[in-house]
TORDOLUM-422298 format. One line per field, with one value per residue (C-alpha): residue number from 1; y, z, x. Coordinates in Angstrom, 1 decimal, always signed. Layout:
BEGIN
seq = NUM,...
yy = Y,...
zz = Z,...
xx = X,...
//
This chain:
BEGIN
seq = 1,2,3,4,5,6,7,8,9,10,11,12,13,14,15,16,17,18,19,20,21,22,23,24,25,26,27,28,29,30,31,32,33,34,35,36,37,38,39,40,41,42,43,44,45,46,47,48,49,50,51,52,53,54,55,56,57,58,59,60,61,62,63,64,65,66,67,68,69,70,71,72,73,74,75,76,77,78,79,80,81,82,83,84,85,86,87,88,89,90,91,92,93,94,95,96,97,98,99,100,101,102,103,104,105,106,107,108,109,110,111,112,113,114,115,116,117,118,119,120,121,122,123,124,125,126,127,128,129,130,131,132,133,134,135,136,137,138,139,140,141,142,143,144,145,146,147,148,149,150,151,152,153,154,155,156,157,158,159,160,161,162,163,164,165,166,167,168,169,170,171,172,173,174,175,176,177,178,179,180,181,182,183,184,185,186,187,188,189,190,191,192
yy = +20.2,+16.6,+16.3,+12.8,+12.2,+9.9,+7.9,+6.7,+2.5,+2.3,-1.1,-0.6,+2.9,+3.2,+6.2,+5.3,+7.3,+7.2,+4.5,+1.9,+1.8,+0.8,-1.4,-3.4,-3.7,-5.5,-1.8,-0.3,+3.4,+4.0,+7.7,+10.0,+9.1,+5.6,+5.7,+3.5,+4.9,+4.1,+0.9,-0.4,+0.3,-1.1,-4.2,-4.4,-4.1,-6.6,-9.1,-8.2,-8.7,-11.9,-13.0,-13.1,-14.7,-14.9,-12.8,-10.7,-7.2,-4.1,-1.8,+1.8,+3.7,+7.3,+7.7,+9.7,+6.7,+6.7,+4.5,+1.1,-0.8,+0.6,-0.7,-4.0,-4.5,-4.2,-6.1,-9.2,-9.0,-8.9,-12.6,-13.8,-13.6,-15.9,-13.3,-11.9,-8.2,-6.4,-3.1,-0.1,+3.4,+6.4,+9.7,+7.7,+5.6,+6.7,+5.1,+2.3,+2.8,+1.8,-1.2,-1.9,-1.3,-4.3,-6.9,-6.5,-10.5,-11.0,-10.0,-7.7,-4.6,-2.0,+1.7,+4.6,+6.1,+9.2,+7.7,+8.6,+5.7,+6.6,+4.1,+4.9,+3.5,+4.1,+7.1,+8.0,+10.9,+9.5,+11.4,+10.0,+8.9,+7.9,+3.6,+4.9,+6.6,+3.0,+1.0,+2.5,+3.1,-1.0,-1.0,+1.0,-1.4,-4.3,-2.5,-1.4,-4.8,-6.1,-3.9,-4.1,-8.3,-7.4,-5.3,-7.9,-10.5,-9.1,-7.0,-9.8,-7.7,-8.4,-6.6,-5.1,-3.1,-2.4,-1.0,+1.0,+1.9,+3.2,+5.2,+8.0,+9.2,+6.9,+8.9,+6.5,+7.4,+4.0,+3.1,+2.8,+1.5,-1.7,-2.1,-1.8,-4.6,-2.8,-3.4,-5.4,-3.3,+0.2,+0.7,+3.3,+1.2,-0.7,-4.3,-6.8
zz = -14.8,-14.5,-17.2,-17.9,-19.8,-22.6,-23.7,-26.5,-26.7,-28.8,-29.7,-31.8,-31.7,-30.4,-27.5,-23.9,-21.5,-18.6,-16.5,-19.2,-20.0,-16.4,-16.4,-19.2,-16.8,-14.1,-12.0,-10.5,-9.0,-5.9,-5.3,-4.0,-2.3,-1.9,-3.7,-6.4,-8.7,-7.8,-6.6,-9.7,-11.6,-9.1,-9.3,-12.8,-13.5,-10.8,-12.4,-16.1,-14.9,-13.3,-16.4,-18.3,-15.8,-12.2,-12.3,-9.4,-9.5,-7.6,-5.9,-5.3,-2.9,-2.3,-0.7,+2.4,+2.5,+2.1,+1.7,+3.4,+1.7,-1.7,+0.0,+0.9,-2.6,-3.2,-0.4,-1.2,-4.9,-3.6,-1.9,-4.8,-7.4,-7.4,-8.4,-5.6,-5.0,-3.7,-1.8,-2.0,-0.4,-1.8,+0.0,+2.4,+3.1,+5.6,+6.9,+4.9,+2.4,+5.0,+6.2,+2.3,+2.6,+5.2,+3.3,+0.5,+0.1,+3.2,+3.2,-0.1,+1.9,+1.5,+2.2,+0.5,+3.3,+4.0,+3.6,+6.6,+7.5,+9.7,+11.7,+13.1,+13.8,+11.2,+10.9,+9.4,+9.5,+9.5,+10.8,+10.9,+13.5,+17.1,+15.4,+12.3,+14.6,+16.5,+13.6,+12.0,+15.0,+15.2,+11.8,+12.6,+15.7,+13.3,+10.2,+13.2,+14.6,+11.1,+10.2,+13.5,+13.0,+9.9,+10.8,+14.2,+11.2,+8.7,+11.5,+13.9,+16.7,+19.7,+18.7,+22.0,+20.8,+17.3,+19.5,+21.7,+18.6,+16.5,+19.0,+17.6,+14.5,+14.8,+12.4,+11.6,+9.8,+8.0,+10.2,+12.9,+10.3,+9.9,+13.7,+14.0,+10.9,+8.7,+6.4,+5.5,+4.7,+3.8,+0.4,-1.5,-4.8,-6.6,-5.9,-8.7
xx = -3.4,-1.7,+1.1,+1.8,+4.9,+5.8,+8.8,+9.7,+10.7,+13.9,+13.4,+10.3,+10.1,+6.8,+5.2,+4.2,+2.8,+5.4,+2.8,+2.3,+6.0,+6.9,+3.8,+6.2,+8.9,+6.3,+6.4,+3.2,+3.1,+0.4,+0.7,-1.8,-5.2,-6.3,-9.6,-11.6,-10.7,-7.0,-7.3,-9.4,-6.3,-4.0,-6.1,-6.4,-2.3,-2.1,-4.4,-3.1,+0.6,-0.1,-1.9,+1.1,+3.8,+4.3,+7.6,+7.8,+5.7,+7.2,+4.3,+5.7,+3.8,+4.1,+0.1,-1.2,-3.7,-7.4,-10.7,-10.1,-11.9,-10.1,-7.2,-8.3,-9.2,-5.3,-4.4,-6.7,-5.9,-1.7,-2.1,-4.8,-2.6,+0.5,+3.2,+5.1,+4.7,+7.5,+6.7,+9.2,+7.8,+9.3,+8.5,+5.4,+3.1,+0.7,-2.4,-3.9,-1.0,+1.2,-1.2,-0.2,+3.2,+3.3,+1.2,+4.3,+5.9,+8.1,+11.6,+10.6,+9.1,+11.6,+11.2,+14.0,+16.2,+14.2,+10.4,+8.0,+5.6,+2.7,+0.6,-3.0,-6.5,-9.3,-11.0,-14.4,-17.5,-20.9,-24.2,-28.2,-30.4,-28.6,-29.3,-27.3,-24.2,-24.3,-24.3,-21.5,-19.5,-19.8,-18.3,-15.8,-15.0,-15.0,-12.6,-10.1,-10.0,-9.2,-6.2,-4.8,-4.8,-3.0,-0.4,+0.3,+0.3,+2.6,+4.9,+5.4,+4.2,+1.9,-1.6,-1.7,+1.7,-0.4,-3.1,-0.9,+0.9,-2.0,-4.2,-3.1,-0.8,+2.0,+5.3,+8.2,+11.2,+12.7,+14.4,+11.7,+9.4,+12.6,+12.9,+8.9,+8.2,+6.8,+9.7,+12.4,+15.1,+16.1,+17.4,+19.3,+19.2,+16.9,+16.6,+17.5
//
Protein backbone atom coordinates (compact mmCIF):
# COMPACT_ATOMS: atom_id res chain seq x y z
CA UNK A 1 0.00 0.00 0.00
CA UNK A 2 1.43 3.47 -1.19
CA UNK A 3 0.72 6.13 1.64
CA UNK A 4 0.79 9.48 0.22
CA UNK A 5 0.92 12.23 2.78
CA UNK A 6 -0.73 15.52 3.06
CA UNK A 7 0.13 18.95 4.41
CA UNK A 8 -1.62 21.44 5.37
CA UNK A 9 -0.93 25.30 3.55
CA UNK A 10 -0.92 27.81 6.51
CA UNK A 11 -1.72 30.61 4.40
CA UNK A 12 -5.24 29.50 3.46
CA UNK A 13 -5.40 26.63 5.43
CA UNK A 14 -6.20 24.29 2.86
CA UNK A 15 -4.88 20.06 2.39
CA UNK A 16 -2.41 18.87 -0.23
CA UNK A 17 -1.30 15.66 -0.97
CA UNK A 18 2.54 15.97 -0.39
CA UNK A 19 3.05 16.03 -4.74
CA UNK A 20 0.64 18.91 -5.52
CA UNK A 21 2.07 21.04 -2.83
CA UNK A 22 5.56 20.86 -4.24
CA UNK A 23 4.06 21.11 -7.66
CA UNK A 24 3.12 24.89 -6.12
CA UNK A 25 6.66 25.52 -5.44
CA UNK A 26 7.61 24.66 -9.41
CA UNK A 27 9.13 21.04 -7.91
CA UNK A 28 8.53 17.69 -9.81
CA UNK A 29 9.47 14.20 -8.24
CA UNK A 30 10.51 11.19 -10.89
CA UNK A 31 10.92 8.23 -8.73
CA UNK A 32 10.50 4.73 -9.56
CA UNK A 33 10.12 3.13 -13.11
CA UNK A 34 10.00 5.17 -16.11
CA UNK A 35 6.67 4.17 -17.56
CA UNK A 36 3.53 6.02 -19.17
CA UNK A 37 2.04 6.22 -16.77
CA UNK A 38 4.88 8.26 -15.09
CA UNK A 39 5.85 10.20 -17.83
CA UNK A 40 2.20 11.41 -18.76
CA UNK A 41 2.29 13.08 -15.41
CA UNK A 42 5.75 14.34 -15.80
CA UNK A 43 4.62 15.87 -18.98
CA UNK A 44 1.56 17.11 -17.92
CA UNK A 45 3.23 19.25 -14.64
CA UNK A 46 5.76 20.24 -17.14
CA UNK A 47 3.30 21.69 -19.60
CA UNK A 48 0.94 23.07 -16.65
CA UNK A 49 3.94 24.78 -14.92
CA UNK A 50 5.12 26.38 -18.02
CA UNK A 51 1.61 27.49 -18.63
CA UNK A 52 1.67 29.75 -15.87
CA UNK A 53 5.32 31.33 -16.06
CA UNK A 54 8.66 30.40 -17.35
CA UNK A 55 10.25 30.36 -13.79
CA UNK A 56 12.68 27.70 -13.52
CA UNK A 57 11.17 23.97 -12.71
CA UNK A 58 13.34 21.53 -10.60
CA UNK A 59 13.05 17.71 -11.84
CA UNK A 60 14.10 15.31 -8.94
CA UNK A 61 14.92 11.98 -10.06
CA UNK A 62 15.29 9.02 -7.89
CA UNK A 63 14.44 6.17 -11.02
CA UNK A 64 16.11 2.77 -11.93
CA UNK A 65 15.09 3.87 -15.49
CA UNK A 66 12.72 2.29 -17.83
CA UNK A 67 10.66 2.55 -21.23
CA UNK A 68 12.63 4.86 -23.66
CA UNK A 69 10.28 6.12 -25.29
CA UNK A 70 8.41 7.17 -21.85
CA UNK A 71 11.54 9.00 -21.40
CA UNK A 72 11.83 10.76 -24.52
CA UNK A 73 8.46 11.98 -23.97
CA UNK A 74 10.08 13.85 -20.92
CA UNK A 75 13.08 14.73 -22.62
CA UNK A 76 11.32 16.44 -25.74
CA UNK A 77 8.70 17.98 -23.57
CA UNK A 78 12.05 19.43 -21.21
CA UNK A 79 13.51 21.49 -24.46
CA UNK A 80 9.66 22.30 -25.80
CA UNK A 81 8.76 24.24 -23.16
CA UNK A 82 10.59 27.52 -22.40
CA UNK A 83 11.07 27.15 -18.59
CA UNK A 84 14.42 25.91 -17.64
CA UNK A 85 14.38 22.54 -15.88
CA UNK A 86 16.88 21.99 -13.40
CA UNK A 87 17.83 18.27 -12.69
CA UNK A 88 18.90 17.23 -9.08
CA UNK A 89 19.24 13.15 -8.56
CA UNK A 90 18.75 12.04 -5.10
CA UNK A 91 19.49 8.35 -4.35
CA UNK A 92 19.89 7.51 -8.67
CA UNK A 93 19.38 7.83 -11.84
CA UNK A 94 20.08 4.85 -13.72
CA UNK A 95 19.54 4.09 -17.42
CA UNK A 96 17.20 6.33 -19.29
CA UNK A 97 16.71 8.36 -16.01
CA UNK A 98 20.14 9.22 -16.17
CA UNK A 99 20.01 9.98 -20.12
CA UNK A 100 17.41 12.39 -18.27
CA UNK A 101 19.44 13.53 -15.76
CA UNK A 102 21.90 14.95 -18.56
CA UNK A 103 19.28 16.71 -20.77
CA UNK A 104 18.64 18.92 -17.30
CA UNK A 105 19.49 22.99 -18.53
CA UNK A 106 23.25 23.28 -18.64
CA UNK A 107 25.12 24.15 -15.63
CA UNK A 108 21.72 23.13 -13.54
CA UNK A 109 22.33 19.23 -13.50
CA UNK A 110 23.24 18.52 -10.09
CA UNK A 111 23.35 15.16 -8.28
CA UNK A 112 23.30 14.86 -3.89
CA UNK A 113 26.79 13.60 -2.67
CA UNK A 114 26.02 9.97 -2.41
CA UNK A 115 23.68 9.47 -5.75
CA UNK A 116 24.75 6.45 -8.05
CA UNK A 117 24.43 7.26 -11.80
CA UNK A 118 24.61 4.28 -14.13
CA UNK A 119 25.21 4.50 -17.94
CA UNK A 120 24.35 1.61 -20.40
CA UNK A 121 23.12 0.69 -23.92
CA UNK A 122 19.34 -0.09 -24.35
CA UNK A 123 17.92 -3.12 -23.61
CA UNK A 124 14.79 -4.89 -24.73
CA UNK A 125 12.94 -8.75 -25.06
CA UNK A 126 11.17 -9.28 -28.35
CA UNK A 127 10.31 -12.83 -29.86
CA UNK A 128 8.29 -13.72 -33.48
CA UNK A 129 9.24 -14.97 -36.69
CA UNK A 130 13.37 -14.62 -37.57
CA UNK A 131 11.78 -10.97 -40.01
CA UNK A 132 10.25 -9.79 -36.60
CA UNK A 133 13.75 -10.57 -34.42
CA UNK A 134 15.51 -8.42 -37.41
CA UNK A 135 13.20 -5.81 -37.47
CA UNK A 136 13.34 -5.04 -33.99
CA UNK A 137 16.94 -5.66 -33.46
CA UNK A 138 17.22 -2.68 -36.27
CA UNK A 139 15.18 -0.65 -33.90
CA UNK A 140 17.05 -1.31 -31.26
CA UNK A 141 20.30 -0.23 -33.45
CA UNK A 142 18.41 3.01 -34.29
CA UNK A 143 17.08 3.89 -30.33
CA UNK A 144 20.91 3.17 -29.12
CA UNK A 145 22.29 5.30 -31.71
CA UNK A 146 19.97 8.02 -30.50
CA UNK A 147 20.77 8.09 -26.78
CA UNK A 148 24.28 7.71 -27.33
CA UNK A 149 24.14 11.17 -29.64
CA UNK A 150 22.47 12.48 -26.68
CA UNK A 151 24.54 11.79 -24.01
CA UNK A 152 27.91 12.83 -26.51
CA UNK A 153 25.56 16.05 -26.77
CA UNK A 154 24.71 17.00 -23.36
CA UNK A 155 28.18 15.43 -21.70
CA UNK A 156 30.63 16.92 -24.06
CA UNK A 157 32.12 13.60 -24.67
CA UNK A 158 33.41 11.93 -27.97
CA UNK A 159 30.49 9.21 -28.83
CA UNK A 160 33.05 6.71 -29.26
CA UNK A 161 33.80 7.21 -25.26
CA UNK A 162 29.78 7.06 -24.83
CA UNK A 163 30.01 3.81 -26.69
CA UNK A 164 32.85 2.38 -24.87
CA UNK A 165 31.28 3.78 -21.83
CA UNK A 166 27.83 2.19 -22.14
CA UNK A 167 28.62 -1.44 -23.44
CA UNK A 168 27.85 -2.57 -20.38
CA UNK A 169 26.45 -1.21 -16.87
CA UNK A 170 28.39 1.82 -16.47
CA UNK A 171 28.12 2.70 -12.05
CA UNK A 172 29.18 6.30 -11.25
CA UNK A 173 29.31 7.75 -7.85
CA UNK A 174 28.85 11.84 -8.23
CA UNK A 175 31.71 12.56 -8.55
CA UNK A 176 32.44 10.36 -11.65
CA UNK A 177 29.10 11.38 -12.90
CA UNK A 178 30.74 15.50 -12.56
CA UNK A 179 34.09 14.57 -14.09
CA UNK A 180 32.06 12.24 -16.79
CA UNK A 181 29.38 15.32 -17.74
CA UNK A 182 26.58 14.09 -16.73
CA UNK A 183 26.28 16.83 -14.18
CA UNK A 184 27.21 20.08 -13.17
CA UNK A 185 27.95 19.99 -9.75
CA UNK A 186 27.55 18.06 -6.52
CA UNK A 187 25.33 19.61 -4.01
CA UNK A 188 24.73 19.19 -0.30
CA UNK A 189 22.00 22.04 -0.36
CA UNK A 190 19.31 23.14 -2.36
CA UNK A 191 20.02 25.56 -4.98
CA UNK A 192 18.35 28.98 -4.84
Amino acid sequence: MNYIPYVVDQKNERGYDIFSRLLNDRIIMLSGEINDDSASIIVASLLYLDSICHDKISLYINSGGGSVTSGMQIIDTMSFIASPVETICLGCAMSMAAVILACGEKRMRYALANSEIMIHQPSGGFNGTELDVKIYAQRLTKIKDKLYKILAEKTGNPLDLIEEKSQRDCFLDSDEALSFGIIDKIISKRPR
